[in-house]
Each structure stands twice: as structure tokens, then as C-alpha cells.
PyMOL commands that place a pseudoatom at each C-alpha (Angstrom):
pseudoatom trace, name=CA, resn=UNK, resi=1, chain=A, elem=C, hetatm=0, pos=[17.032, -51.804, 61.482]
pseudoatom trace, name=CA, resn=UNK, resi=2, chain=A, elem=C, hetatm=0, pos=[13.607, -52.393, 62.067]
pseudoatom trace, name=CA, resn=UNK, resi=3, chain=A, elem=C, hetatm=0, pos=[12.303, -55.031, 63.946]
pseudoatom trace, name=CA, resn=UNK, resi=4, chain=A, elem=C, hetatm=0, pos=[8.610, -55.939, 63.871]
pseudoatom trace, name=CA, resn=UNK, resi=5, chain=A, elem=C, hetatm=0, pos=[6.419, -58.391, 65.817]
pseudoatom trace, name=CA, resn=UNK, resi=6, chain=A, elem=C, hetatm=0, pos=[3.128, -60.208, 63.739]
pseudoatom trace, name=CA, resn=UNK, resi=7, chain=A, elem=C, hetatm=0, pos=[0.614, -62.435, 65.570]
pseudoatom trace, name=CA, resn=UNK, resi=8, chain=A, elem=C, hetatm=0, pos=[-2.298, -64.695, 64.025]
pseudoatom trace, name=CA, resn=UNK, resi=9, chain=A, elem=C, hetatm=0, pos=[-4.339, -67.852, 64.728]
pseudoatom trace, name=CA, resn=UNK, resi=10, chain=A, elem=C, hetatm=0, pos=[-6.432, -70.659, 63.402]
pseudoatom trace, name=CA, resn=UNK, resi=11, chain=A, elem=C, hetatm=0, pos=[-9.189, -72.926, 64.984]
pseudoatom trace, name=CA, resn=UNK, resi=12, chain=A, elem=C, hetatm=0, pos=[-8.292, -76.557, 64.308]
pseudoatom trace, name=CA, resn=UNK, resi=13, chain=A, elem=C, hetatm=0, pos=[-10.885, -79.452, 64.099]
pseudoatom trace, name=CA, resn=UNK, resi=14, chain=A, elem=C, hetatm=0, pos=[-7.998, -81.826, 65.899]
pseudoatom trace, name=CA, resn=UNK, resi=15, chain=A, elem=C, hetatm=0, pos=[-7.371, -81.534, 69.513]
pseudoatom trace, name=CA, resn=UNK, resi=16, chain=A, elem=C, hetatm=0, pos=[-4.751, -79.863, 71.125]
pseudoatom trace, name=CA, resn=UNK, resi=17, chain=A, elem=C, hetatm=0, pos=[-2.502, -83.023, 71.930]
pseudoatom trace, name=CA, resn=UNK, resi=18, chain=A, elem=C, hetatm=0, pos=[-3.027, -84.817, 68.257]
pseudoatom trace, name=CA, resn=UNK, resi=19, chain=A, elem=C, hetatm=0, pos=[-2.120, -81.489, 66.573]
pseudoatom trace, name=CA, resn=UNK, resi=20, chain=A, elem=C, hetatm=0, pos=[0.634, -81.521, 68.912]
pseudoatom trace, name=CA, resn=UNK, resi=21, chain=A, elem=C, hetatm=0, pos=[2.151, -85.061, 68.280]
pseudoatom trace, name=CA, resn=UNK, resi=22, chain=A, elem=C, hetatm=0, pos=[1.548, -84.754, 64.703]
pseudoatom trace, name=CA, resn=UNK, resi=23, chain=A, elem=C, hetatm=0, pos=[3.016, -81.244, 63.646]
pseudoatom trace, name=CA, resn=UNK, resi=24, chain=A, elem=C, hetatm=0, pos=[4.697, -79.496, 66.626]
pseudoatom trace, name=CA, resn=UNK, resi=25, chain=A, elem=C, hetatm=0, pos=[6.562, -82.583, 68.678]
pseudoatom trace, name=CA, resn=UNK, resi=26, chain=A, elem=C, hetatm=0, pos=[9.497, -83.747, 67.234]
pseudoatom trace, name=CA, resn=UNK, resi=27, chain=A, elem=C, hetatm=0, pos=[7.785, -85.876, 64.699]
pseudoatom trace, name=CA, resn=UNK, resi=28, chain=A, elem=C, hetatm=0, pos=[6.788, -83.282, 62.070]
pseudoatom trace, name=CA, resn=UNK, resi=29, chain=A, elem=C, hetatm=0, pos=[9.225, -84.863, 59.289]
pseudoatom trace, name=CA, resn=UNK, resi=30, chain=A, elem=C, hetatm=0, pos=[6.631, -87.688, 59.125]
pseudoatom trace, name=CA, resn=UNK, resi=31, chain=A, elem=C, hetatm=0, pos=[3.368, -85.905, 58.649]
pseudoatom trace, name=CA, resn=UNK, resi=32, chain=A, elem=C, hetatm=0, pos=[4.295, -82.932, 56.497]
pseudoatom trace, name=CA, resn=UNK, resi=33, chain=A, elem=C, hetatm=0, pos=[4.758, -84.526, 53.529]
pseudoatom trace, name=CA, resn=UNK, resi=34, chain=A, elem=C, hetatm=0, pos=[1.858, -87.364, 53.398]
pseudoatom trace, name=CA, resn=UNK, resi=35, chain=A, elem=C, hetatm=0, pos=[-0.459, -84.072, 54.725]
pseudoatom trace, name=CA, resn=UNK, resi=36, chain=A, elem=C, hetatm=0, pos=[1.208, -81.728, 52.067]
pseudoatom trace, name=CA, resn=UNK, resi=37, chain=A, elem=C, hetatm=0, pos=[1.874, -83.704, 49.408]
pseudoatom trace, name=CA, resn=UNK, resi=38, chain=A, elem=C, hetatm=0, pos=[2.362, -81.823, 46.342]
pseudoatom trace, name=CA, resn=UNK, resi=39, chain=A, elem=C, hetatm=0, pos=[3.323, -79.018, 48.266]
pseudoatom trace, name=CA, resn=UNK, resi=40, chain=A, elem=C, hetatm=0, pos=[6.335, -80.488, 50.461]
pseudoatom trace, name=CA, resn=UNK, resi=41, chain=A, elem=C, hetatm=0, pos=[8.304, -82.950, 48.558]
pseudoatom trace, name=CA, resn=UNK, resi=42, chain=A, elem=C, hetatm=0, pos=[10.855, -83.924, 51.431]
pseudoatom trace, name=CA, resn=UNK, resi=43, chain=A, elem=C, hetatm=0, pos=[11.652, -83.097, 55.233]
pseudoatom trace, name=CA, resn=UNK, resi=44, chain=A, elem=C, hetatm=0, pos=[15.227, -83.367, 55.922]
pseudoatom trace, name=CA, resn=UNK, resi=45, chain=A, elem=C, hetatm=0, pos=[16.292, -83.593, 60.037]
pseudoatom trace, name=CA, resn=UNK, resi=46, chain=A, elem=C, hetatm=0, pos=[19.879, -82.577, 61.263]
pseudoatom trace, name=CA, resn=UNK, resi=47, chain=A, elem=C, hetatm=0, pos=[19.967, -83.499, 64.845]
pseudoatom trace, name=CA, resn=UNK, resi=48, chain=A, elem=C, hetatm=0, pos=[18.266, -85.618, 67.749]
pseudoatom trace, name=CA, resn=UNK, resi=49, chain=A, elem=C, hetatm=0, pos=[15.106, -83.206, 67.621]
pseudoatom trace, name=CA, resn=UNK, resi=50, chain=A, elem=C, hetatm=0, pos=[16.529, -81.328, 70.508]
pseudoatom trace, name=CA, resn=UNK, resi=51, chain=A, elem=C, hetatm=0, pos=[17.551, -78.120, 70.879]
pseudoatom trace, name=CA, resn=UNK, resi=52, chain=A, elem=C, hetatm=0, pos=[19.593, -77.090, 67.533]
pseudoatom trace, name=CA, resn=UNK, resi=53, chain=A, elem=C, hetatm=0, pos=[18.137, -79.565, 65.461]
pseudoatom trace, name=CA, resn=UNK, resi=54, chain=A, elem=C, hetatm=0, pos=[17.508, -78.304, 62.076]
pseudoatom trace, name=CA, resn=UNK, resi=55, chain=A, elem=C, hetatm=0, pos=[15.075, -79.065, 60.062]
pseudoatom trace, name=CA, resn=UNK, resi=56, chain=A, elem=C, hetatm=0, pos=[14.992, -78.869, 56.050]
pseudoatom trace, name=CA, resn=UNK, resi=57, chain=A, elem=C, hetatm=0, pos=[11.699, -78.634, 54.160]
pseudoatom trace, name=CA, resn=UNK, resi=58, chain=A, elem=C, hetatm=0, pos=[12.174, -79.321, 50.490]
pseudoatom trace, name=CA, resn=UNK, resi=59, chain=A, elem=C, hetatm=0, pos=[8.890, -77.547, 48.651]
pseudoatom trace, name=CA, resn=UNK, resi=60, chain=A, elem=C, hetatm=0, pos=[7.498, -78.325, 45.206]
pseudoatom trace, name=CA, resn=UNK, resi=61, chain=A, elem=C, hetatm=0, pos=[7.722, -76.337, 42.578]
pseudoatom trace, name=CA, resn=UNK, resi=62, chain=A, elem=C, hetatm=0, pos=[4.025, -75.480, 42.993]
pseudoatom trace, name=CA, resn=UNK, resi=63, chain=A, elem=C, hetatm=0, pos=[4.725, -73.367, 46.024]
pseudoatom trace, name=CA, resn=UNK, resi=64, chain=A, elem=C, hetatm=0, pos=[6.628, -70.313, 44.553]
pseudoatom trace, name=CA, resn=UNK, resi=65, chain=A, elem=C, hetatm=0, pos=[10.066, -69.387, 44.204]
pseudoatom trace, name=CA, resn=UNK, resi=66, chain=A, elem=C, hetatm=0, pos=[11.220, -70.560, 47.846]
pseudoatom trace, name=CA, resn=UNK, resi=67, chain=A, elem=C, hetatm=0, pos=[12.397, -74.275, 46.828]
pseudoatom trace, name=CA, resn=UNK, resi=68, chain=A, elem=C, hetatm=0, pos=[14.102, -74.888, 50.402]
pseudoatom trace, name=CA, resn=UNK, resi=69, chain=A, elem=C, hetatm=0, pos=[12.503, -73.902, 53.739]
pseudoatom trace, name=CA, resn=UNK, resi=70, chain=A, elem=C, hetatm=0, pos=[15.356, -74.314, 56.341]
pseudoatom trace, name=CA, resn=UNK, resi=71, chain=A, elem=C, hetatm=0, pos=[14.801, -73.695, 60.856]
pseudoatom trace, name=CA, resn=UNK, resi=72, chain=A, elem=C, hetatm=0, pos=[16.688, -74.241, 63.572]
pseudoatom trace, name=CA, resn=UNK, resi=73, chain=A, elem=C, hetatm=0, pos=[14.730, -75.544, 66.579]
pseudoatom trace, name=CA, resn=UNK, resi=74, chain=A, elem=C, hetatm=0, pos=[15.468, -72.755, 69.903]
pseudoatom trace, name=CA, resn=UNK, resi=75, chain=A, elem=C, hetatm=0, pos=[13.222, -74.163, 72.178]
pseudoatom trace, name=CA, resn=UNK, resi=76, chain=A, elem=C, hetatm=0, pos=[10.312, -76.748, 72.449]
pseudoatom trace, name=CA, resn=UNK, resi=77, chain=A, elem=C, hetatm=0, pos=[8.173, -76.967, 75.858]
pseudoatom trace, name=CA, resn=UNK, resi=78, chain=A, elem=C, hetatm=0, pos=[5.861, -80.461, 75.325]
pseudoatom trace, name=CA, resn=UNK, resi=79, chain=A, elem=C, hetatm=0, pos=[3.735, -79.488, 78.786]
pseudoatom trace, name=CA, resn=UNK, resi=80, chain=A, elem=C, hetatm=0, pos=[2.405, -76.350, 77.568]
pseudoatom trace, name=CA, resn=UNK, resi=81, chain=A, elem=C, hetatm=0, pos=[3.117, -77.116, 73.408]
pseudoatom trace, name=CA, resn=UNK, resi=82, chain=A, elem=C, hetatm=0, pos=[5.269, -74.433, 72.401]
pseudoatom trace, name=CA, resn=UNK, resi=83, chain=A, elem=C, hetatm=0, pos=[7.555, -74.419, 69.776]
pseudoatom trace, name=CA, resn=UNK, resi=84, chain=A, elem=C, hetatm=0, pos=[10.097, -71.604, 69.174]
pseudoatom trace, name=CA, resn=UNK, resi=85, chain=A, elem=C, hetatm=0, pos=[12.286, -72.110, 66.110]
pseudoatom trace, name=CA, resn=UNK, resi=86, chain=A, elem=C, hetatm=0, pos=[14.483, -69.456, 63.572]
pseudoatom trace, name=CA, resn=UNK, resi=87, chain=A, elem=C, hetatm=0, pos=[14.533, -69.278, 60.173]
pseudoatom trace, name=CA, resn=UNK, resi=88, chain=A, elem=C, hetatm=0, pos=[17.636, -69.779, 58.409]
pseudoatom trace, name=CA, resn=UNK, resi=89, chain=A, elem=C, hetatm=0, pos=[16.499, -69.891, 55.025]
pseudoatom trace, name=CA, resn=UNK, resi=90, chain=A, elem=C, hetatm=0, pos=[13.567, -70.129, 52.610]
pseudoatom trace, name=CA, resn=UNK, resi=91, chain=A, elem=C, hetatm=0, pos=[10.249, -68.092, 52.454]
pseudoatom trace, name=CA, resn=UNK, resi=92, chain=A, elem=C, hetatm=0, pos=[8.441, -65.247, 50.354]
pseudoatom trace, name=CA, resn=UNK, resi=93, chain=A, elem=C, hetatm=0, pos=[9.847, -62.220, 52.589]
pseudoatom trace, name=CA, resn=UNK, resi=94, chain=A, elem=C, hetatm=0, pos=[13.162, -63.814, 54.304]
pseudoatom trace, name=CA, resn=UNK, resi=95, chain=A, elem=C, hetatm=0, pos=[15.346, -62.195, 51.934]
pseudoatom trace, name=CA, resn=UNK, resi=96, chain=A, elem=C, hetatm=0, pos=[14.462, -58.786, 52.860]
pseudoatom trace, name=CA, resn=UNK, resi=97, chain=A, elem=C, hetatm=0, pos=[15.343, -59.851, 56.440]
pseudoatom trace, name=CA, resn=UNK, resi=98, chain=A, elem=C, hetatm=0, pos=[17.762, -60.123, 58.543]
pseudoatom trace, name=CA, resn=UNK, resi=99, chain=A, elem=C, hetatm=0, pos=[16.180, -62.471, 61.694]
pseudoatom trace, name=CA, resn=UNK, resi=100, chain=A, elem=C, hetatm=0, pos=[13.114, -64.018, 61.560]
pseudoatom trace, name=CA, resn=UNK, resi=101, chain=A, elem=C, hetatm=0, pos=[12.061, -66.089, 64.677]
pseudoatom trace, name=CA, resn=UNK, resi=102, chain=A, elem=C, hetatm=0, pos=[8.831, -68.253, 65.132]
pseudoatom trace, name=CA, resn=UNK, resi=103, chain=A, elem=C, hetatm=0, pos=[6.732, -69.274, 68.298]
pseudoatom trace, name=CA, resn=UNK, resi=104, chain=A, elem=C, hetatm=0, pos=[4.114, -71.692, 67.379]
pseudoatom trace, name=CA, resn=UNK, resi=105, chain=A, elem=C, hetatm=0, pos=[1.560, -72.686, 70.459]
pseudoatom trace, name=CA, resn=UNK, resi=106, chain=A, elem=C, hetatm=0, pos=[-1.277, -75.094, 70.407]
pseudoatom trace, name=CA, resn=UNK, resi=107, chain=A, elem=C, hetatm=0, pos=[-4.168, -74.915, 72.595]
pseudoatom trace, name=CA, resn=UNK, resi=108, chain=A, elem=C, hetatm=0, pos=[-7.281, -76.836, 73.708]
pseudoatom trace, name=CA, resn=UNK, resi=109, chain=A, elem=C, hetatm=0, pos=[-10.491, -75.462, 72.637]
pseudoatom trace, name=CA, resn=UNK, resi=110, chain=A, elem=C, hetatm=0, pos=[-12.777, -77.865, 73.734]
pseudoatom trace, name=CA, resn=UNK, resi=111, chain=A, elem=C, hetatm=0, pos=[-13.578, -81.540, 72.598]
pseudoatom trace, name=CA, resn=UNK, resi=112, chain=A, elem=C, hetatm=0, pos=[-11.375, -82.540, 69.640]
pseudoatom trace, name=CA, resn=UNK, resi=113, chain=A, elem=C, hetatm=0, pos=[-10.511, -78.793, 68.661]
pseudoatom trace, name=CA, resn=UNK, resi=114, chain=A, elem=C, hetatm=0, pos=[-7.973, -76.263, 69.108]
pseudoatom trace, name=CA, resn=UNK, resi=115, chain=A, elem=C, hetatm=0, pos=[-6.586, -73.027, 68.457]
pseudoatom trace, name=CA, resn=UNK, resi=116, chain=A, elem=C, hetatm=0, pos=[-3.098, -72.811, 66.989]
pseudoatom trace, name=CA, resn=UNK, resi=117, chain=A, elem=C, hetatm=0, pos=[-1.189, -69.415, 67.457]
pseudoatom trace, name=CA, resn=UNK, resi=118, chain=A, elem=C, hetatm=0, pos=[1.781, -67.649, 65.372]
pseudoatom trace, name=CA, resn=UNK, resi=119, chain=A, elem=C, hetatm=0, pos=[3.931, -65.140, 66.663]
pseudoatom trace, name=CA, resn=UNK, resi=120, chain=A, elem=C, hetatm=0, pos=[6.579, -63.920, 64.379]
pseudoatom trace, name=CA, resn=UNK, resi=121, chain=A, elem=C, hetatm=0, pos=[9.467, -61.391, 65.978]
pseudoatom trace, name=CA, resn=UNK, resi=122, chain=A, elem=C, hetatm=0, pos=[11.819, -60.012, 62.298]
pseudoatom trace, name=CA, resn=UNK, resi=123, chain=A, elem=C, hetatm=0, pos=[14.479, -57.258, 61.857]
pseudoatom trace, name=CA, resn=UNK, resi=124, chain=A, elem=C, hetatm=0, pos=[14.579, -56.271, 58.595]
pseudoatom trace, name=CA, resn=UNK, resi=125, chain=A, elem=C, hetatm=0, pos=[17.904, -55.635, 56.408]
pseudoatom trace, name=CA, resn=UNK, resi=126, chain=A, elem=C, hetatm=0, pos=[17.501, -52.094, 55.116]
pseudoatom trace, name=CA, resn=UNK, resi=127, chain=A, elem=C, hetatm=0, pos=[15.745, -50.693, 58.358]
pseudoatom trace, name=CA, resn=UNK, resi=128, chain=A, elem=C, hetatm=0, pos=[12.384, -50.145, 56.621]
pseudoatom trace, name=CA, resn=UNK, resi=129, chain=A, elem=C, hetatm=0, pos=[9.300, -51.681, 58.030]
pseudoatom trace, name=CA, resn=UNK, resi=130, chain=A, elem=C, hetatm=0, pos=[7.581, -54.697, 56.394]
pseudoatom trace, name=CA, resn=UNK, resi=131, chain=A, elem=C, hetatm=0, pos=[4.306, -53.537, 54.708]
pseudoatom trace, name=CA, resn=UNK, resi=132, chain=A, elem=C, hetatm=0, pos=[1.082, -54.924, 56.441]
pseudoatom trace, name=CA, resn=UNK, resi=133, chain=A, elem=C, hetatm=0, pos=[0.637, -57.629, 53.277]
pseudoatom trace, name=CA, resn=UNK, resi=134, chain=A, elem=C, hetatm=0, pos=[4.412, -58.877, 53.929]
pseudoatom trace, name=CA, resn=UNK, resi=135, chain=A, elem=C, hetatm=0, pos=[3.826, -59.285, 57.184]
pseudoatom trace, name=CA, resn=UNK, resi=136, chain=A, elem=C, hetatm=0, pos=[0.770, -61.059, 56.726]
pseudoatom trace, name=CA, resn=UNK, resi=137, chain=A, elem=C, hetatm=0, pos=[2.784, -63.344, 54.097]
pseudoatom trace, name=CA, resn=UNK, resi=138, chain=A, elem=C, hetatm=0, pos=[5.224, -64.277, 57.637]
pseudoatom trace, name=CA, resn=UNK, resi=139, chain=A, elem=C, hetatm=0, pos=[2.728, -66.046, 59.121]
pseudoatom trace, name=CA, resn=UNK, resi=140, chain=A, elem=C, hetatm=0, pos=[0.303, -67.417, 56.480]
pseudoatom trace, name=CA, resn=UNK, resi=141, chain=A, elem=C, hetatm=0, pos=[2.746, -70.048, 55.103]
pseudoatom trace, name=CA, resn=UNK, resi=142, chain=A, elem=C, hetatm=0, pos=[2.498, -71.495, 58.847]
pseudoatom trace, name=CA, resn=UNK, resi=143, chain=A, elem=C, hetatm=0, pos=[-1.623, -71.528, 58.935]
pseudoatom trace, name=CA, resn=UNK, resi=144, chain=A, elem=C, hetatm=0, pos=[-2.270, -73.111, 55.491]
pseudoatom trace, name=CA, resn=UNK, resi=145, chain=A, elem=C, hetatm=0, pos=[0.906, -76.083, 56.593]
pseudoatom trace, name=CA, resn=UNK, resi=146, chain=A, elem=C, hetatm=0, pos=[-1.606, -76.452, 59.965]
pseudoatom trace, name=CA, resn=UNK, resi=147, chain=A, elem=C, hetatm=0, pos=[-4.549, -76.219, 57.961]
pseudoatom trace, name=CA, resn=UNK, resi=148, chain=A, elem=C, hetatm=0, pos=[-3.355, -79.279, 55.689]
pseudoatom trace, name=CA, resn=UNK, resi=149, chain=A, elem=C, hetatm=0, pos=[-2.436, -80.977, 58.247]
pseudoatom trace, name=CA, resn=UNK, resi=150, chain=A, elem=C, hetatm=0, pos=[-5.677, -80.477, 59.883]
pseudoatom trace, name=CA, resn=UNK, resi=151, chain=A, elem=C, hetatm=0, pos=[-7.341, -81.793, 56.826]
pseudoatom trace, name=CA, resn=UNK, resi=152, chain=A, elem=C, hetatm=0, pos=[-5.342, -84.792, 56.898]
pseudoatom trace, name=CA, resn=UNK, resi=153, chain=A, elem=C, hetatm=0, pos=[-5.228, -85.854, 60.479]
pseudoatom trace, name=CA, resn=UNK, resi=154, chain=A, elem=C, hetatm=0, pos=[-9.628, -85.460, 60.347]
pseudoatom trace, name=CA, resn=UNK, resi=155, chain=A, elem=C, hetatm=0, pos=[-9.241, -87.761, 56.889]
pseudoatom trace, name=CA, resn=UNK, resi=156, chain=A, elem=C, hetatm=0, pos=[-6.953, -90.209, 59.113]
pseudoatom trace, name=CA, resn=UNK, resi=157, chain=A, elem=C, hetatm=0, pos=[-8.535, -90.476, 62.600]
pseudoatom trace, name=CA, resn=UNK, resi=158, chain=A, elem=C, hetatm=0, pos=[-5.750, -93.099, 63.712]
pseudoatom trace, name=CA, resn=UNK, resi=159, chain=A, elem=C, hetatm=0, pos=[-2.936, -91.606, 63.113]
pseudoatom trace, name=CA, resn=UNK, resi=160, chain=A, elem=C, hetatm=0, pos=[-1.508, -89.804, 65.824]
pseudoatom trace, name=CA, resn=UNK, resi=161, chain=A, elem=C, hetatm=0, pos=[-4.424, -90.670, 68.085]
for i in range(1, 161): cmd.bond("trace and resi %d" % i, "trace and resi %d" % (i + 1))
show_as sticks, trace
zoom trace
């Protein structure tokens, strides 16, 4: 099997600790679809928001052929805003894998911005490596959620203030 690692980031025009609140903590099922609408028709919790809590992202049509986007949450650390979650089900390449896990970190980047990071760890199914625009496809789905919900948090300066 092979197992790859893929990294990327985003500056955000939000700080670190509104980002945070809004799309990392454990109240993500209430921004994602007002920020995404059109794009995320539902978010679905299983769970207290702890550890094991999964969470269910029903996507519109629009999106693609992924209708259901489905994680389990592994670990979330508020103090330094890290999220660490795997993928059960849903997205562009999942099918050709056969673990997908994501760490999501937030970080302050002076007044009212910050810097989001994506590290994705896979193994693939057959043992052949992802090709550079697959892997790329692992961790763009995260930027443009952040990046809408960047958009709407600057349109909505109260909310999660």
C-alpha cells in the first residue's frame, strides 16, 4: 500500500479564535451551511462533539458526485486549535483509498487574520501513489469550505465574535 502525506494553507481575513469558534470548535454544524449554502445542504452530528463524534455533511448536487461527506472526530486540542478527524466516507479521491486522516490547525497572523493549515496522511487501496493533481484534490475541498466561511464570517462581523 502506499501511504502519502499532503500539506497546504490559506491566509484568512478572520482571526485565529473567530475562525476557530466558527469552523473548527465543536460548533461547525451551525456555520457550514448558512456560509455554504448551495453547496452544503445539511450537517448531521452523532455524538456530544467529543472524541468519536461523527459528523455528516450532506452536499448539493452542485458539488460533484460525492453527495455525503462523512468524519469521525480523533482528536480536538481548543488551546492550540487543532483538529484531527478521519474520513469515513465521501470525497473526489476517497474511493481509491483506503485511510484518509485530516489535521486542520488555525493560527494567528496578526490583527484579525490567520493562517489555516491542512495536513492530509492516506494509504491508498491498490498500493499506487496518488498523482500530484489527486493529491491536491485531498486538501482543496477543505480550503474553499474555510474560504466560504471566511467570506461569510467578514459579511457577518457578529457572529462568532
Amino acid at each position: 500500500m502506499a501511504a502519502g502525506r499532503v500539506t497546504d494553507e490559506c491566509a484568512v481575513a478572520v482571526s485565529a479564535e473567530r475562525l476557530w469558534k466558527a469552523a473548527l470548535a465543536d460548533q461547525e454544524h451551525a456555520v457550514l451551511p448558512k456560509a455554504c449554502a448551495g453547496y452544503i445542504d445539511a450537517v448531521e452530528v452523532e455524538g456530544d462533539g467529543g472524541l468519536g463524534t461523527v459528523t455528516t455533511m450532506r452536499l448539493n448536487p452542485v458539488v460533484g458526485a460525492a453527495a455525503v461527506f462523512r468524519s469521525r472526530l480523533l482528536a480536538r486540542d481548543a488551546a492550540a486549535r487543532v483538529v484531527r478527524s478521519e474520513v469515513l466516507e465521501g470525497g473526489e479521491v476517497s474511493a481509491r483509498l483506503r485511510s484518509q486522516v485530516t489535521e486542520v490547525s488555525v493560527e494567528p497572523a496578526g490583527e484579525g487574520a490567520s493562517v489555516l493549515k491542512i495536513a492530509v496522511e492516506y494509504e491508498t487501496r491498490d498500493g499506487a501513489p496518488l498523482p500530484p493533481e489527486d493529491q491536491a484534490k485531498l486538501t482543496q475541498g477543505y480550503l474553499a469550505l474555510i474560504k466560504k466561511v471566511e467570506e461569510y464570517l467578514v459579511a457577518h462581523p457578529e457572529e462568532f465574535a
